[in-house]
N, C-alpha and C positions, 0 to 999 in steps of 0.2 A: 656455278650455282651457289647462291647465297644460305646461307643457312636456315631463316624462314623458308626458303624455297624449297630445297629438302624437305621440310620436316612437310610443308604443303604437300610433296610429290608420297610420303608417306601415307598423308588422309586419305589423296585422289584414289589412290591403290589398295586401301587397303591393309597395308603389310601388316602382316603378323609377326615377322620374323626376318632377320637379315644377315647374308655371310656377310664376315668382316674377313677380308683376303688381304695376303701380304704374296704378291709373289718373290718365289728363292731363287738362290742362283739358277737354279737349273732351268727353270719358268714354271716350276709346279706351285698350284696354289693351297699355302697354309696358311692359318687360320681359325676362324670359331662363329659358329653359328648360334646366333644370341636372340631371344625373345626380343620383339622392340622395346619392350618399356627396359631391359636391358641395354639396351642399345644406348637409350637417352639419357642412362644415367651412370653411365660406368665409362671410362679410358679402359680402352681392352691394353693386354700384356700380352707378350709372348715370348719365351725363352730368346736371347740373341740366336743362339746354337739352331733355331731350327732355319734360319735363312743360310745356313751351311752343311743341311744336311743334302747327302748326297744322293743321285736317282738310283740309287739300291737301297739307299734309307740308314747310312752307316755315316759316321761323320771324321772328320780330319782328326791323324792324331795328336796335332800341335793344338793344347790347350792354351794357349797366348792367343790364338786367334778372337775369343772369346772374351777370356779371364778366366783364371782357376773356380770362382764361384758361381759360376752358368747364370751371370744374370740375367732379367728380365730387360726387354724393352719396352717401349710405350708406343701404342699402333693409332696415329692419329686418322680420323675418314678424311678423306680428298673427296668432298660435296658434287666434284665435277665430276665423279666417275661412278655415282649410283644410275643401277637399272636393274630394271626388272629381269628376276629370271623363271624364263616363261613355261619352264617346265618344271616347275616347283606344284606339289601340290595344294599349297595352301601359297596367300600372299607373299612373296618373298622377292627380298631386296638384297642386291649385292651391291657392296661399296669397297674399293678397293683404297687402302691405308697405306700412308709412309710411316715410318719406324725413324722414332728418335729417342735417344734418352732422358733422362729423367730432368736433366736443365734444360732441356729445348734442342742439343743440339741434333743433327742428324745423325743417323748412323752412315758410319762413311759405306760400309760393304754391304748398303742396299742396293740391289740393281736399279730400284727407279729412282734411290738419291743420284748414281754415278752418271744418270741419262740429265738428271734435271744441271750436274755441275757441268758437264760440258756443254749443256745449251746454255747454262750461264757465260761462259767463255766464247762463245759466237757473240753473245747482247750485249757483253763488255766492250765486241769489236764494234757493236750497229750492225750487225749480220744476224739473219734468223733462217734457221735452214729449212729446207720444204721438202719432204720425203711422200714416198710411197711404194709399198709395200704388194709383192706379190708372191703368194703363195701357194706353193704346191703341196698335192697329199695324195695318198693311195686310199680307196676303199679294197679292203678286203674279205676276206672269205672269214665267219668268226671260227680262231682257233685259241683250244685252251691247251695246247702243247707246246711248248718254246721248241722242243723238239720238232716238230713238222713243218716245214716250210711254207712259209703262205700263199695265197692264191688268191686271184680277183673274183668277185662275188658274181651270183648269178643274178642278170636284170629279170626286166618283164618277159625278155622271150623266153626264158628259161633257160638262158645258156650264160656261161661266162666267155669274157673275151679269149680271146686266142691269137690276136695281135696287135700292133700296134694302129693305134685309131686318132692319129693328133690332130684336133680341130673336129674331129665329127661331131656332127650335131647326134643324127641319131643313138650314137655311144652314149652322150649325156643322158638323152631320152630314155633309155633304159632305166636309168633309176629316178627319175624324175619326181614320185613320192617324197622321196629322200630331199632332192634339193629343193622343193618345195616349203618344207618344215626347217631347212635349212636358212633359205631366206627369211620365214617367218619368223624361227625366233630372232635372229639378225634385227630384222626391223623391229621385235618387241626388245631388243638391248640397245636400241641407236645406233647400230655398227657399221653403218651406211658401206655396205659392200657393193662394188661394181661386178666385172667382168664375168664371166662364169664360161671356161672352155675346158675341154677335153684335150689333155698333154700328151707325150706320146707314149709310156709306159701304160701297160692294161691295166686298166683302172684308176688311172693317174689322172686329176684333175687340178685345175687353178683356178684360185678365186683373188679376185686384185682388189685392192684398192683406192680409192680415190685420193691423188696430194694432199697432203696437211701438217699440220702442228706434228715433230717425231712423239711428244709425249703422249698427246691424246691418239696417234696412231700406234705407239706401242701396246697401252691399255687397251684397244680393240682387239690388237690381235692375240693378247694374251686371252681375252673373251671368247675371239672366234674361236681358238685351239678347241676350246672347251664344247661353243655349239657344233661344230664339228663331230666331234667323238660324243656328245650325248646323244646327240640324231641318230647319227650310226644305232649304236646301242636300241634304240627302237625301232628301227627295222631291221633289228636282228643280222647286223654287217658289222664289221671295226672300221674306223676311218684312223689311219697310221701315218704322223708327222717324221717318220723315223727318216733320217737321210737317204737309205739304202737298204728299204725292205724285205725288196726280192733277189735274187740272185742273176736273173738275165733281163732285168729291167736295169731303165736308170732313175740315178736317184733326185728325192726332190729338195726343191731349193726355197728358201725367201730372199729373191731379188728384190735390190733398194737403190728404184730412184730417188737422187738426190739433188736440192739446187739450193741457191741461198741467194735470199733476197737481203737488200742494204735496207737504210732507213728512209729513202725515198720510196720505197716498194718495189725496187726494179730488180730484176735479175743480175747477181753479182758478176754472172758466168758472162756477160756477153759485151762485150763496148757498145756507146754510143751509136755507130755504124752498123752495128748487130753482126762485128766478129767476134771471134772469142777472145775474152779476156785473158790477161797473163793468172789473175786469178784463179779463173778456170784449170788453167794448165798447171798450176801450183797444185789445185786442189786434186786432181789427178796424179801428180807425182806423190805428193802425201799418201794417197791411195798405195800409190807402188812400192812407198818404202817400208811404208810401216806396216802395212797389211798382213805381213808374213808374223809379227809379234802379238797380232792380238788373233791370230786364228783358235788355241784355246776358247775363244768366244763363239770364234765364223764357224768353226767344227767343234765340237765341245766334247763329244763323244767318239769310240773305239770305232763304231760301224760311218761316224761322218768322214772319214776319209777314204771309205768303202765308194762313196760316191765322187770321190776328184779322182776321176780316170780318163784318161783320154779318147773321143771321138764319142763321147755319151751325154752330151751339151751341159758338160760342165767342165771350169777350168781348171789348165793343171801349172798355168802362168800368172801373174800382172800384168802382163802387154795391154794396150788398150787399144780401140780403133773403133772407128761411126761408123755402126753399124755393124758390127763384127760379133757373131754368139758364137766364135771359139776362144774369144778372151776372156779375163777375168773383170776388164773393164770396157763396157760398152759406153757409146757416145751415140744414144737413140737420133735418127735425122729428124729433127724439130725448128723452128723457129728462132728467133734470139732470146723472145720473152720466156722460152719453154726450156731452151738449152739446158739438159742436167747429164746428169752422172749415173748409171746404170751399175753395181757392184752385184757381179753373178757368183761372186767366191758365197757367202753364207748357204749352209743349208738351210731346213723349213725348219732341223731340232734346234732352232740356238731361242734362246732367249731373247725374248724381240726386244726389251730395254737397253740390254747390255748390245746386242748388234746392232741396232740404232746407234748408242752413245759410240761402240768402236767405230762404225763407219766412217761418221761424222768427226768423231776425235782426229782422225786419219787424215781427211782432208783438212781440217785446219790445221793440224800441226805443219802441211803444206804449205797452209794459203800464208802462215804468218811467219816461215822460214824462207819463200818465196822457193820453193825446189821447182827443178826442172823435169818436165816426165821426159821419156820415150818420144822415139818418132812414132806415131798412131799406126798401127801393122793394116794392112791391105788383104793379107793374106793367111792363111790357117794358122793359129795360135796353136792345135796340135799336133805339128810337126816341129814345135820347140820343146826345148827340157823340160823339165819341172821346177816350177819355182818355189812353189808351195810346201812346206812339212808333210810328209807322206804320211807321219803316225803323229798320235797323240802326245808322245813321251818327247818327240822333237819341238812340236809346237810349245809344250810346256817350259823348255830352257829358253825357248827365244822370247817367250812374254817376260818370261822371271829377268833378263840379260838385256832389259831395254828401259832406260831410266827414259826416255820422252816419254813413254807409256806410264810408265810408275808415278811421273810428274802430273799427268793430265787425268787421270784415274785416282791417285794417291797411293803410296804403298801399301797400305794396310786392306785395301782392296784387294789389289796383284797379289800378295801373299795369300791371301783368303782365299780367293778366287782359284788359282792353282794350286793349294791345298786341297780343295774340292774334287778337282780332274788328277790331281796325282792317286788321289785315294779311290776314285772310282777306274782306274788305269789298274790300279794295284791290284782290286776285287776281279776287274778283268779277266787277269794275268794269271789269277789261279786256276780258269777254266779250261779244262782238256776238253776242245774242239771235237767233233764228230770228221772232220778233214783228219785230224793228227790219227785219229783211231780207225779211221779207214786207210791210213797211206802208211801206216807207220806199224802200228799194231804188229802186223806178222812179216812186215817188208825190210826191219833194218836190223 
């Protein structure tokens, strides 16, 4: 969108007022909410420090990451990402900004500068990648107790589920108010969402999305997160992207199909013939190798590992195989022109900038080392080891111990970046469990 065109989409609407959003590492959005004639005449600021503060709200205590003087950055709009947000009560415009400093350049430890530099390094090749995104979430019961464990809301029958319902129609139909005003505002932000089913945890649902651009798919679903939990909020329910909400459910995931088209428009994944290309299989082994280094990202939190357990459709390998949802890489059975790449390792809490840009990173650092995967498994991916980092303190040595990562990211990222999860690992670390004071208390 051109700039005239903005400021046009401004008059049409109305606006009176518009958030300026920067999303942080974590994908929470900060920011400032500025009158428009605001808006038109000011370059907004924001401390660097707040794109590294962490989801307890506590920051790193490496003041290098920074600079000793907490400078400011400069938060410029990205014209293509304003929309309405349609439960605002007066006109209101959200526009979401890149962060650069004060000569122009970017800030390198922004998550959407790190998404934009590795789709740079695809366009370098003539490669542009095509994703899509699908996302799971829990509705549940509203609780104002972190103490009390949660539970799936009550629909229209008046009852809450009591097991698992994957694929029902009528389970969705129970709250159908809900996904109603869900789609609605969707379509009043342009979030062009697809699918809509019932997953198999009670109250677990998926909403997919349709292939595209990773960046303008990333900015949606940092949007959805948000129509999601505002809906909730008014029908008096929470909607919870947490990995691993409940204790005898499973947890939810954002699965990322992937494919990559050349400069002809074709599918890189597939030959002439419509077999698979060696690229394909490159970008696949990328997947396998590096995958384990940027999980920090795929898992980013204590409770996302709660959810890589075995025989609860989610993986606890890299193996890949078509058609296989006990791997961590699926090969959906498609056409030539369709052929992509399915990565079921991320959960729903990651950061959808930074899990785009890692995914993607991954397979190229494949396609253009030319690696070999695996032979594609036939058979249960849960009756193998574990491939994956079990905690968050392991995943954190293997991003920090991996210079192709450091290289395709930049350091100064990687350090930032797991400064963040170390410091939020640590805040952890201090909590004594309601398990330790029931098993331990009078028993050892």
């Amino acid at each position: 969108m051109a700039q005239n065109q903005f400021q046009d989409f401004f008059r049409e609407y109305g606006i009176t007022e518009v958030e300026c959003v920067v999303p942080d590492m974590t994908g929470v959005a900060r920011g400032k909410i500025l009158p428009k004639s605001q808006f038109n005449s000011a370059n907004m600021r924001l401390p660097k420090a707040v794109l590294i503060q962490t989801v307890t709200g506590d920051w790193p205590d490496d003041d290098n990451i920074t600079g000793p003087t907490d400078p400011d950055v400069v938060c410029v709009p990205d014209f293509n990402t304003v929309r309405l947000v349609p439960w605002a009560p007066d006109p209101t415009a959200l526009v979401i900004h890149d962060c650069v400093h004060f000569d122009g350049s970017p800030v390198d430890i922004s998550p959407r500068y790190v998404l934009r530099k590795v789709l740079k390094l695809f366009e370098d090749k003539g490669w542009k990648p095509v994703v899509a995104p699908e996302l799971e979430f829990y509705l549940v019961e509203r609780n104002i107790d972190p103490d009390i464990p949660l539970k799936p809301p009550v629909g229209r029958t008046g009852r809450a589920e009591t097991g698992r319902m994957s694929y029902s129609i009528d389970a969705v139909n129970e709250f159908d108010p809900y996904f109603e005003d869900v789609y609605e505002y969707s379509d009043a932000m342009r979030l062009d969402v697809d699918t809509l089913i019932h997953e198999v945890g009670a109250g677990q649902m998926e909403i997919n999305f349709v292939h595209g651009d990773a960046l303008d798919l990333a900015d949606r679903v940092f949007l959805f997160k948000r129509v999601v939990r505002e809906t909730a909020l008014r029908h008096n329910i929470y909607a919870t992207f947490m990995a691993k909400p409940m204790q005898e459910e499973p947890g939810s995931a954002m699965h990322i199909h992937q494919s990559v088209v050349g400069r002809d428009g074709n599918n890189v994944f597939s030959n002439a013939d419509g077999s698979p290309s060696d690229l394909f299989l490159s970008y696949i082994a990328g997947l396998q190798r590096y995958m384990p280094a940027v999980m920090p990202i795929m898992a980013p939190f204590v409770n996302s590992y709660r959810r890589l357990s075995r025989f609860t459709a989610a993986p606890i390998n890299l193996q890949w195989g078509y058609d296989n949802r006990t791997v961590g890489i699926r090969v959906p059975n498609s056409g030539p022109e369709a052929r992509r790449v399915e990565n079921r390792v991320p959960g729903v809490d990651v950061n959808p900038y930074l899990a785009m840009a890692a995914t993607l990173a991954c397979g190229y650092l494949g396609m253009i080392k030319g690696l070999k995967p695996s032979d594609p498994m036939t058979t249960s991916g849960y009756d193998l080891d574990y491939e994956l980092p079990r905690h968050l303190e392991d995943a954190i040595e293997l991003m920090r111990d991996s210079a192709d990562i450091a290289e395709v990211f930049g350091a100064d990222f990687v350090n930032a970046f797991c400064a963040v999860k170390e410091k939020e690992y640590d805040t952890f670390f201090r909590v004594i469990s309601s398990w330790e004071r029931s098993h331990l208390l009078l028993n050892v």
